[in-house]
N, C-alpha and C positions, 0 to 999 in steps of 0.2 A: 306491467310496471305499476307501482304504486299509484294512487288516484290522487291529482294535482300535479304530476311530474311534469313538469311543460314539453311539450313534443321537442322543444330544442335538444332539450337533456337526454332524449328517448332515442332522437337522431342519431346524436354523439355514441351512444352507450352502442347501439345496432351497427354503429363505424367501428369502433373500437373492438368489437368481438369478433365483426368477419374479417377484420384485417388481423386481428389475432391466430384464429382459426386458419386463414390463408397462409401467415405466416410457418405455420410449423406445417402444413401441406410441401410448401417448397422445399422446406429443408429436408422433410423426411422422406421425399419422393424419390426415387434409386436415379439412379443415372447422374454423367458429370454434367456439371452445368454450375450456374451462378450463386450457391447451396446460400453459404454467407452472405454474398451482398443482397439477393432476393430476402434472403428472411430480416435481416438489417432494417430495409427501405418500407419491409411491411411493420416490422413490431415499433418501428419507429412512428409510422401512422398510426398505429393503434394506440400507442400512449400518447400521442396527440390530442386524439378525439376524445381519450379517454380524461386527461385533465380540463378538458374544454368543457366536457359533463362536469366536470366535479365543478367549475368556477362557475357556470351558468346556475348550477344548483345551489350554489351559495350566493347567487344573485348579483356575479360580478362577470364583467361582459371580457373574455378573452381577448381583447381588440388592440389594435396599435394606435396609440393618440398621437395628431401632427405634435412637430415639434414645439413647444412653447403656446401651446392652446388645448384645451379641455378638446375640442372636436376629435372625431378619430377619422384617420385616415380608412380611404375607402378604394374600390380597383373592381372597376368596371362596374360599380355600383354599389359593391359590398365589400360590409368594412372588414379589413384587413386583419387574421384573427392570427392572435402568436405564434411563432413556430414554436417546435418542442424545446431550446435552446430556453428561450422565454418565461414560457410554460414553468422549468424548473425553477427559475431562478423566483416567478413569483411564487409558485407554492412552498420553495423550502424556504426562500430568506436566505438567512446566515446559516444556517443548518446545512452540514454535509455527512448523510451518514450515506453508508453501502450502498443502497438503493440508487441515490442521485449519481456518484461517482460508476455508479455500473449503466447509466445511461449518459452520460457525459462519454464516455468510453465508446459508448457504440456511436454517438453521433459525429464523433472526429474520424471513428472507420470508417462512417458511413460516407465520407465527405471526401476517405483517401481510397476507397476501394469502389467508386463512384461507375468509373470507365474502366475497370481492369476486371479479367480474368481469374481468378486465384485458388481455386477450390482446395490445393492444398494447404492453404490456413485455416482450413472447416475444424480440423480435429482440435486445433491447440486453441480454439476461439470456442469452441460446445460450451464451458464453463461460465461464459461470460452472457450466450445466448441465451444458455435453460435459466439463469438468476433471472434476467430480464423478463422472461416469460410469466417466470413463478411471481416473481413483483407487482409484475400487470394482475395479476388471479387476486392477491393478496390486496390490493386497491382496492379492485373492481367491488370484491365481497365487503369488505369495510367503508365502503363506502354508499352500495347501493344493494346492500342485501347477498345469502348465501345463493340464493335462487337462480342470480347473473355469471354464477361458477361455471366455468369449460373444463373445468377438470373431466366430466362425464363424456366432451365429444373428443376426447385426445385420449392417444393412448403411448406406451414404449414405441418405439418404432423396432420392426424387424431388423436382423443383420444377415446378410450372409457370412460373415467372418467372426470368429472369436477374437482376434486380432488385428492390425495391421501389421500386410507382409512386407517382410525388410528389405526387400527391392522399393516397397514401396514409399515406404521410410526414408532410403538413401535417397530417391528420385525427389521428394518434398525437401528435403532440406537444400538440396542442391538447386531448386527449381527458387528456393527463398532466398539464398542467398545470392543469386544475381536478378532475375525478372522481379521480387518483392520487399528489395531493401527497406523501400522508405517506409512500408506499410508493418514488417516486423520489427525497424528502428519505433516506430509510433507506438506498438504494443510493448515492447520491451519499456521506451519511457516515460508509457502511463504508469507499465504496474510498476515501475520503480520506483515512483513519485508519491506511490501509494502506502498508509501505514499497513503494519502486518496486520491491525485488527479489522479494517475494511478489506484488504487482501485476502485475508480470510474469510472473509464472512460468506456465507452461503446467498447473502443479498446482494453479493458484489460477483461472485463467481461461482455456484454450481457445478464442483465437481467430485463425483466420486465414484468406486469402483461396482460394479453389479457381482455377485458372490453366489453362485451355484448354491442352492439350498433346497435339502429335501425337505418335504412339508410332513411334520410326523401329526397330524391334528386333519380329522375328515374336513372338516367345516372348511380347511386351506387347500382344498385337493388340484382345485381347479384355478388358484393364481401361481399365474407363471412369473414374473415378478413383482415384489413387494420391498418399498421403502421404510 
């Protein structure tokens, strides 16, 4: 870390990347299980800690103040520091671009996929996670240097399938529409509420197609995908 960083700061940054790194661990590790709400509850901690760096760095204390007094409230001895909801609202202000609006997004899911089962809304929700991901990278670097970058310990994740198979397709839609109403009514009227230019945007949602390409150039021999 740069010399002067207060160990607070150092703290936060060291929270913020393993619960980054844990984050796409869960999702990209095979077998069914909690794929979505596991990586949710992590990448939400991590841009937690990670705005908590950024305010402690600019020398303002994260903290919840009692109501009608300068003191901050405190719980079990220590003060009370924002949740992510917070977090946004004082580092953007009045400002709402992609970025904010794609973590507002996960934290309402985060809130309705809490106690529930659902791994078949893993595929139509990718878009929303890899923004979130790339957001946190894209901070982290503009904020505290290229050197605090994870791009180097993440990689594509393998498939076994070129596809999803259409059994498995009919079984998700049907599985959403009774066991996951109120969770695909919440997705439907977020992004509906949403302009097409944050809907679009790659800060807001992360989606695109991977495209078979042969490499005519030595020097590319040996990447297997390329953005």
């Amino acid at each position: 870390m740069p010399k002067g960083l207060p160990k607070v700061v150092k703290d936060c940054i060291d929270k913020c990347q393993a619960c980054a790194v844990a984050s796409v661990d869960v999702y990209n590790r095979p077998g069914p299980r909690f794929r979505t709400a596991q990586f949710i509850v992590l990448i939400t901690m991590a841009w937690t800690a990670l705005f908590h760096a950024v305010f402690y760095k600019r020398g303002k204390n994260p903290w919840h103040k009692k109501s009608g007094s300068t003191r901050y409230l405190r719980v079990d001895g220590e003060p009370k520091h924002w949740e992510l909801m917070e977090c946004i609202k004082q580092f953007y202000g009045s400002a709402n671009p992609p970025e904010r609006k794609n973590l507002e997004f996960l934290i309402g899911l985060r809130n309705k996929i809490e106690h529930r089962h659902l791994p078949e809304l893993d595929a139509s929700l990718y878009g929303e996670c890899q923004a979130s991901l790339m957001n946190l990278e894209d901070m982290l670097e503009a904020e505290f240097g290229a050197k605090y970058a994870l791009n180097e310990q993440l990689a594509v994740a393998l498939q076994f399938t070129r596809s999803v198979p259409k059994e498995r397709r009919k079984a998700a839609k049907l599985t959403v529409s009774n066991a996951a109403k109120s969770i695909k009514d919440y997705v439907e009227k977020f992004r509906g509420g949403l302009s097409s230019a944050v809907l679009n945007s790659f800060s807001y949602s992360f989606n695109v197609y991977l495209v078979p390409k042969v490499s005519n150039r030595k020097e590319l021999a040996d990447v297997a995908v390329e953005f």
